[in-house]
C-alpha positions in Angstrom: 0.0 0.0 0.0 2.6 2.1 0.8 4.4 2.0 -2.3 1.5 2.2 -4.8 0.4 5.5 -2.8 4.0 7.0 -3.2 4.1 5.9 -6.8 0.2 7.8 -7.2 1.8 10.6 -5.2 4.7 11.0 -7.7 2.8 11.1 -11.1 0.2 13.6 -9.3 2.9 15.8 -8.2 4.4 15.4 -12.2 1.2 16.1 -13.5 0.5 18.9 -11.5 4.2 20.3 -12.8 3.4 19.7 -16.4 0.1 21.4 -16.3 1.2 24.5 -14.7 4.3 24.6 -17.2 1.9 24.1 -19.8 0.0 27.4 -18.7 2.6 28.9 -18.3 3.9 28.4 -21.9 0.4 29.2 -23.1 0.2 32.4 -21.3 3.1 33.7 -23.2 1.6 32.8 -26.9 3.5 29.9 -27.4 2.1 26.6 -28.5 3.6 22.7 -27.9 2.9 20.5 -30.8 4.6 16.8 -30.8 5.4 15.8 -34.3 6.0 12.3 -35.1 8.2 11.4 -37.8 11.8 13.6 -39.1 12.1 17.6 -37.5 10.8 19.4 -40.5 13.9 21.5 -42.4 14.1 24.6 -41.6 12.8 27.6 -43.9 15.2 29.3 -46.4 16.1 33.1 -45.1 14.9 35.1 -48.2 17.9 36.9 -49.3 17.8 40.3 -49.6 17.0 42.4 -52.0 20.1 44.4 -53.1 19.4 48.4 -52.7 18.7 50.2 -55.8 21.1 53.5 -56.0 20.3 55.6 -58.4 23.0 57.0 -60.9 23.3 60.9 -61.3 22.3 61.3 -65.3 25.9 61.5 -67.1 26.5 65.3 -68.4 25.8 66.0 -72.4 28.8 65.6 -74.6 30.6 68.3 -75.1 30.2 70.4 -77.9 33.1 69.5 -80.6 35.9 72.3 -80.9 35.4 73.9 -84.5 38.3 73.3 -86.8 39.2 75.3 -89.5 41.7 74.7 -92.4 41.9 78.5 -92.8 43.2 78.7 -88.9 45.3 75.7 -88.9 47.0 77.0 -92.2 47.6 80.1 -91.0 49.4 78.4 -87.7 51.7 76.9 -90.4 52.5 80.0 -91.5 56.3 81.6 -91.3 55.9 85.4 -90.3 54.9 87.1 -93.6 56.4 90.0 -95.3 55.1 94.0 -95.1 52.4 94.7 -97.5 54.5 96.9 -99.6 54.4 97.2 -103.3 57.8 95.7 -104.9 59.5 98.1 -106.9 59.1 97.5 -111.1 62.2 95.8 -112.9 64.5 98.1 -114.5 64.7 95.9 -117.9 61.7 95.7 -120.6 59.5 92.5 -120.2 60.4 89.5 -122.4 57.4 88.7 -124.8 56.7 84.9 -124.4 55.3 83.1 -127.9 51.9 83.4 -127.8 49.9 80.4 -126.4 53.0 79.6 -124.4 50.8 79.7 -120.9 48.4 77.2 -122.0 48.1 74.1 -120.0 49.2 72.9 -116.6 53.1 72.3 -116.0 53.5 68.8 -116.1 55.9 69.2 -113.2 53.7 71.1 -110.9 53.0 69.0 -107.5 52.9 70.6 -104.1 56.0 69.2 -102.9 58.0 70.8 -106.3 61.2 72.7 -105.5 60.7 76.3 -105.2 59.2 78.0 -108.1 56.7 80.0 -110.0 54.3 77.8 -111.9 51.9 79.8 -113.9 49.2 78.6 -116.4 46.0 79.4 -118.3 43.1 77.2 -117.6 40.7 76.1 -120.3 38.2 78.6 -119.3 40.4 81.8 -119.8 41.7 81.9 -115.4 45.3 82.4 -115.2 47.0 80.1 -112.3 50.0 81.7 -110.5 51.2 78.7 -107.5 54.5 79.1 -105.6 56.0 75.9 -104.4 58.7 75.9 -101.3 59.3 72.1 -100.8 58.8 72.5 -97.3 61.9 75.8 -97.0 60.3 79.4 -96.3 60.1 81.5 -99.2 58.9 85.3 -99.4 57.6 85.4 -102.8 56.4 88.9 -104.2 55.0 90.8 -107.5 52.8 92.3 -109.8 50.3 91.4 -112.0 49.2 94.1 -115.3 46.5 93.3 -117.2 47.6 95.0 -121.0 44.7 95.4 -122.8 42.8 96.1 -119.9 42.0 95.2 -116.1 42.7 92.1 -114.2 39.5 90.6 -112.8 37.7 87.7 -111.1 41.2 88.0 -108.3 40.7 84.8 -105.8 43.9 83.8 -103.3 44.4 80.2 -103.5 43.4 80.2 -99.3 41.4 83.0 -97.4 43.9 84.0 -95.1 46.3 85.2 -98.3 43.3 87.6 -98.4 45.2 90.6 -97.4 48.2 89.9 -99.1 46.7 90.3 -103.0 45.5 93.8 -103.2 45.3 96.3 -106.3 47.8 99.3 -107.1 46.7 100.5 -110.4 43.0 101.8 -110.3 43.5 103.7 -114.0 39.9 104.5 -115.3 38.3 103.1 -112.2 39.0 99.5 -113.1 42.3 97.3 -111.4 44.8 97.1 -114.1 47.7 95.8 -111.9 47.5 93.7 -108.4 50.5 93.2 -106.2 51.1 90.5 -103.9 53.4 89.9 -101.3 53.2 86.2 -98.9 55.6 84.1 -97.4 55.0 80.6 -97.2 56.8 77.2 -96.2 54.7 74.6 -97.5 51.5 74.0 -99.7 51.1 75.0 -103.1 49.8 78.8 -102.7 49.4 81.8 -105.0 46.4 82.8 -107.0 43.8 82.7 -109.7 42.2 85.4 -112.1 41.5 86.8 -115.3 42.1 88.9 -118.0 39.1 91.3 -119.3 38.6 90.4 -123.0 41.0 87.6 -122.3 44.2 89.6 -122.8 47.5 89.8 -122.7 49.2 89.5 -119.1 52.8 91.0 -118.0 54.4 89.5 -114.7 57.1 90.8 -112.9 57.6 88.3 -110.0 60.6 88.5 -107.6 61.5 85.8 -104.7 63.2 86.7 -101.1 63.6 90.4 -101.7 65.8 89.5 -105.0 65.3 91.0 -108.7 64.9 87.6 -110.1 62.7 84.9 -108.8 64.3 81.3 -108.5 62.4 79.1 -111.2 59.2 80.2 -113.0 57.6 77.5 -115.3 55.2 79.2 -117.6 52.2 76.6 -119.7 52.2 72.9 -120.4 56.2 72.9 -122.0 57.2 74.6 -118.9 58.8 77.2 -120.3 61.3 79.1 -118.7 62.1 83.0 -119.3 65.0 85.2 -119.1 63.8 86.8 -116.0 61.4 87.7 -113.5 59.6 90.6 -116.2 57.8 88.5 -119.2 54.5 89.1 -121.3 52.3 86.1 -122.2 49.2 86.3 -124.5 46.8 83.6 -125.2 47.4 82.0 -128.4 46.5 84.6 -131.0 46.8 87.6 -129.3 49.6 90.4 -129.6 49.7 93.1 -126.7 48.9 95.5 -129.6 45.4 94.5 -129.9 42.3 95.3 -128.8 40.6 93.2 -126.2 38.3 90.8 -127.0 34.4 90.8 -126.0 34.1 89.6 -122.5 
């Protein structure tokens, strides 16, 4: 008797502790469950979500630098001569065949030895290029037009602008043009036009000398005497009258 009421006793007393401890654990929101079988796995962590940072917008391009030939040419430039009007040769002009200036000097290239080169185009316009092959050169002259004035004047680049300008205004029109440029590479000089398609008379000098180094005159490359020559289409004398325009 003794020891069934001691064993009673005990599972009271064990009941009585797991009922309050259930109560207890109740009281506090929290549930007991018995699960038979394997402990369930436990739930992935969701990984977070990486945080969004938004990027300033990237600035507009920049606006691209303007280039121009005309400036970068003039950069290239040697330091160019005063705009003073070379004094006239002392000796009479040489009188080229007629027809001599027709036609492009088959030597003419921008990299040519220093020179004149001078030709008339198919179209009437008289070339004049200079060529330096690569040295500094001051070339200077004037142009006469000898039946009448020189027209339709265009530099070979814009900033030579200033340094083709008239000196003979007789009767209102530009007989004569002088020019004075130095240059050190490039094929520069000029382009125009006899009125009536005349008869033209160069007197050209190079580096302050009386004589120029080469000239080249038309398609045979014809070489004068000197700096002071006359060239007439072919037909024309410098005795007669202009043509019509």
């Amino acid at each position: 008797m003794g020891r069934r009421e001691l064993t009673k006793g005990t599972f009271g007393a064990i009941a009585t502790l797991a009922l309050g401890l259930a109560v207890s654990v109740a009281a506090m929101g929290c549930t007991i469950r018995t699960v038979s079988g394997p402990a369930p796995r436990p739930r992935p962590r969701p990984r977070p979500r990486p945080h969004h940072v938004s990027r300033p917008p990237a600035p507009p391009p920049a606006a691209p630098t303007p280039v121009s030939n005309q400036s970068s040419f003039a950069l290239a430039l040697p330091p160019q001569p005063a705009k003073e009007t070379p004094a006239a040769s002392p000796v009479r002009a040489q009188l080229l065949p007629d027809g001599t200036g027709a036609g492009r000097p088959s030597g003419f290239r921008p990299d040519a030895p220093p020179a004149y080169w001078i030709w008339q185009g198919p179209r009437g316009n008289w070339r004049v290029r200079t060529t330096t092959q690569r040295r500094a050169h001051t070339f200077r002259g004037v142009i006469h037009g000898v039946q009448g004035p020189i027209v339709r004047m265009q530099p070979s680049r814009n900033v030579f602008r200033d340094r083709v300008w008239p000196v003979d205004r007789t009767g209102g029109v530009n007989r004569s043009w002088a020019f004075s440029f130095a240059t050190n590479e490039h094929a520069d000089g000029f382009i125009f036009a006899a009125e009536g398609n005349g008869c033209v008379r160069f007197d050209l000098k190079t580096d302050g000398g009386t004589a120029p180094i080469k000239i080249f005159v038309g398609a045979e490359q014809l070489e004068p005497s000197g700096g002071h020559f006359t060239v007439c289409p072919r037909g024309v004398q410098p005795g007669q009258a202009p043509r019509g325009r």
